[in-house]
Phi, psi and omega in degrees: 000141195274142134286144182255176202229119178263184181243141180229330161237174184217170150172155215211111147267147163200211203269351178255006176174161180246013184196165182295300195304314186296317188297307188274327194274322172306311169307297198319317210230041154068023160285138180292094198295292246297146167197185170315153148298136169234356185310332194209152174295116133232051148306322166274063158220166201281325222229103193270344207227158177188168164254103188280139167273168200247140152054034186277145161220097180321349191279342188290327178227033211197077143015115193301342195277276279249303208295341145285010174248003185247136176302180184285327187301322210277344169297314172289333186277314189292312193277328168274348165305301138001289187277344154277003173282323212265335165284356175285304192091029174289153157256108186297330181288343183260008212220144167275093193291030193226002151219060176226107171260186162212140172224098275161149187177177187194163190258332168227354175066235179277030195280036092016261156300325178310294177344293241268323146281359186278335178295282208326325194267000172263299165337299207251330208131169160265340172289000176268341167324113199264152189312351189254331194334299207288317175283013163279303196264350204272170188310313168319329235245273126059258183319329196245002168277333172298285175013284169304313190304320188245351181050068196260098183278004184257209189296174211194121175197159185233046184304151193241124160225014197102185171279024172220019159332310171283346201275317222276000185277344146313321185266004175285261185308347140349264159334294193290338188274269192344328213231012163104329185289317172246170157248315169237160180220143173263101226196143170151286201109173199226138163202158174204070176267003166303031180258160197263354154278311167321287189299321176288328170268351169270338154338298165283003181249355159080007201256346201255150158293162151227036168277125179273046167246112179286330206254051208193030192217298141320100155209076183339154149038011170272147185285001180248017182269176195195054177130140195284173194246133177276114161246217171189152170163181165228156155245140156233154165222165187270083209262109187248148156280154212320296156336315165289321224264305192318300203303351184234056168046029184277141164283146183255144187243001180151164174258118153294111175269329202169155209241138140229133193223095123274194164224115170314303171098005203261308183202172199281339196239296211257152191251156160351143168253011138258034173034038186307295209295307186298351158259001178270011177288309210261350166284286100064242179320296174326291191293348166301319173288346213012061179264129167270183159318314206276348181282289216286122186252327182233171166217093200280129205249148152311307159062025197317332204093357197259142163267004180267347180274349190261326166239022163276304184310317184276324157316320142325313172289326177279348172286341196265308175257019186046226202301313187310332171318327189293305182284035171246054202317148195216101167276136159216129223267354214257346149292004182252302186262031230358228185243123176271025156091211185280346175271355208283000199258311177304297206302321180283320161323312183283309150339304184309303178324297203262349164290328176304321203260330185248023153067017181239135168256116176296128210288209179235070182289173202086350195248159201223325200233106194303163135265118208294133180094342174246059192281356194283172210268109207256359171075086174237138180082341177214156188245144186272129161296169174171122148312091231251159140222321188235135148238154136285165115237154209229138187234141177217110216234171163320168149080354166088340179325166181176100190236102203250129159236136168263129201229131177284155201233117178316111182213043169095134174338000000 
């Protein structure tokens, strides 16, 4: 018999808060993260703006010893793991660590570090390479520092998808919850990718704004946007099955109903111009849920600023709900923080989350100028009140991934 799956913590650095509460009161209220780079000198680059984390201090959750060994992503992963192992109110000592996972995951992991050695062995040499680089940089590694931290012994995996890495290590640990193999998995992703090899290929790729207006360079579904905002932090969430959760009082923050996971198959970078793959994803998660069309109240959109991912998604939405797409707000959260990359699908999972409970949709902020063909109602500039139950949210990544979770608005057994 499937188990069903709760979310029991939650926790997020990113570029508007360094905690869920900081993280939700800033969205709620259309503030903007993206500013100047300050991570690095980029007078000579085209690309002026990013969404940077603010005021992290790693020492706060982390062993000074420990935070040298770690890149910044795997540093983000731990500190939001923390708050969310610590807002479940889990007892580790009470829990069977061995059907206790993590699934965790980034979309390029340490490139940082690479940056940062990869100079160093052209300066110095390769004997100057330092001895931690490669458990610094691989992908994994995130995932297996949480592990330790909590002494989580059950499965411990990293799907890489891109930008839509985390949704799928959710709908992943979902799954796994689901069909009997774990009882909670710690799970969602990371990146810090805001470096000056980063920024400069996605730069050369034609992929990034260069508008030197921060507030004016994320701006989903506007006819002037021309490029995603690079950001960075991680979400984690606590995902338990349901039973466990009741017996030990946990408060539940939402149900995960259902996964939908494709692939366009079409190109490495540009998505469907009719958003096939991303609406048979978001069909997908629904029909798992035994969610209809008329169930669905919010839609947290990938929404990237790019124009060919702002108008394949909204095609997508109208081919899947018709005429209904038009009563459906459809936000993207990703004018605030920009795009985190492979964490970016959790940090909207938790957004989604917290838009269920507190009845509210969050805008889309920056936009100024409609676009023909892009009429749904994008929340634009200020967030709505609205009586809520089912949202998607839909991650859409290079390489054709298209990963959507449908998430219950919590209202008891």
């Amino acid at each position: 018999m499937d188990k069903r799956v709760v979310v029991t913590g939650m926790g997020t650095i990113s570029p508007v808060g360094n905690s869920v509460s900081e993280f939700w009161e800033s969205i709620k209220n259309g503030k903007c993260g993206i500013d100047f780079i300050t991570n690095f000198d980029n007078t000579d680059m085209k690309v002026k703006v990013a969404g940077e984390v603010k005021n992290f201090d790693p020492s706060l959750t982390i062993d000074k010893k420990e935070i040298k060994r770690m890149d910044r992503y795997s540093q983000y992963a731990v500190a939001a793991a923390c708050e969310a192992v610590e807002t479940s109110g889990i007892d580790l000592d009470k829990v069977d660590k061995h059907r206790l996972g993590v699934m965790v995951g980034s979309g390029i992991g340490g490139l940082g570090t690479i940056e940062e050695q990869v100079i160093k062995m052209y300066d110095k040499g390769p004997s100057k390479v330092a001895p931690l680089f490669i458990p610094m940089a691989i992908i994994n590694m995130a995932a297996g520092h949480i592990a330790i931290k909590f002494g989580a012994r059950g499965t411990c995996t990293s799907t890489v998808t891109a930008c839509a890495t985390s949704t799928n290590c959710i709908g992943e640990a979902f799954r796994n919850i689901k069909h009997g193999y774990s009882d909670i998995i710690i799970a969602g992703g990371s990146e810090a990718s805001v470096t000056k090899i980063g920024i400069a290929g996605f730069t050369s790729l034609k992929a990034l704004s260069t508008s030197d207006d921060p507030k004016r360079a994320s701006i989903p579904f506007d006819a002037e946007r021309h490029g995603f905002v690079m950001g960075e932090g991680a979400g984690i969430l606590i995902l338990e099955e349901l039973e466990h959760a009741l017996n030990r009082n946990a408060e539940i923050y939402a149900e995960i109903v259902g996964y939908g996971s494709t692939c366009d198959a079409n190109h490495i970078t540009a998505p469907l111009t009719n958003g096939e793959g991303a609406r048979l994803a978001m069909t997908a998660a629904m029909e798992e849920g035994g969610v209809n069309k008329n169930d669905i109240t919010y839609i947290n959109a990938h929404g990237t600023s790019t124009g060919a991912n702002d108008s394949s998604e909204t095609a997508a939405i109208k081919d899947l709900f018709g005429e209904r797409a038009y009563d459906i707000p459809v936000s993207s959260t990703k004018s605030m923080t920009g795009h985190l990359l492979g964490a970016t699908g959790a940090v909207e999972a938790i957004a989604s989350i917290k838009a269920l409970i507190e009845n509210f949709v969050p805008p889309t902020v920056g936009y100024k100028v409609p676009d023909e063909g892009l009429d749904l109602n994008y929340v634009p500039n200020k967030g709505i009140e609205k009586e809520m139950k089912y949202a998607l949210s839909n991650t859409l990544g290079f390489g054709g991934h298209n990963a959507v979770l449908c998430i219950k608005k919590w209202e008891g057994k």
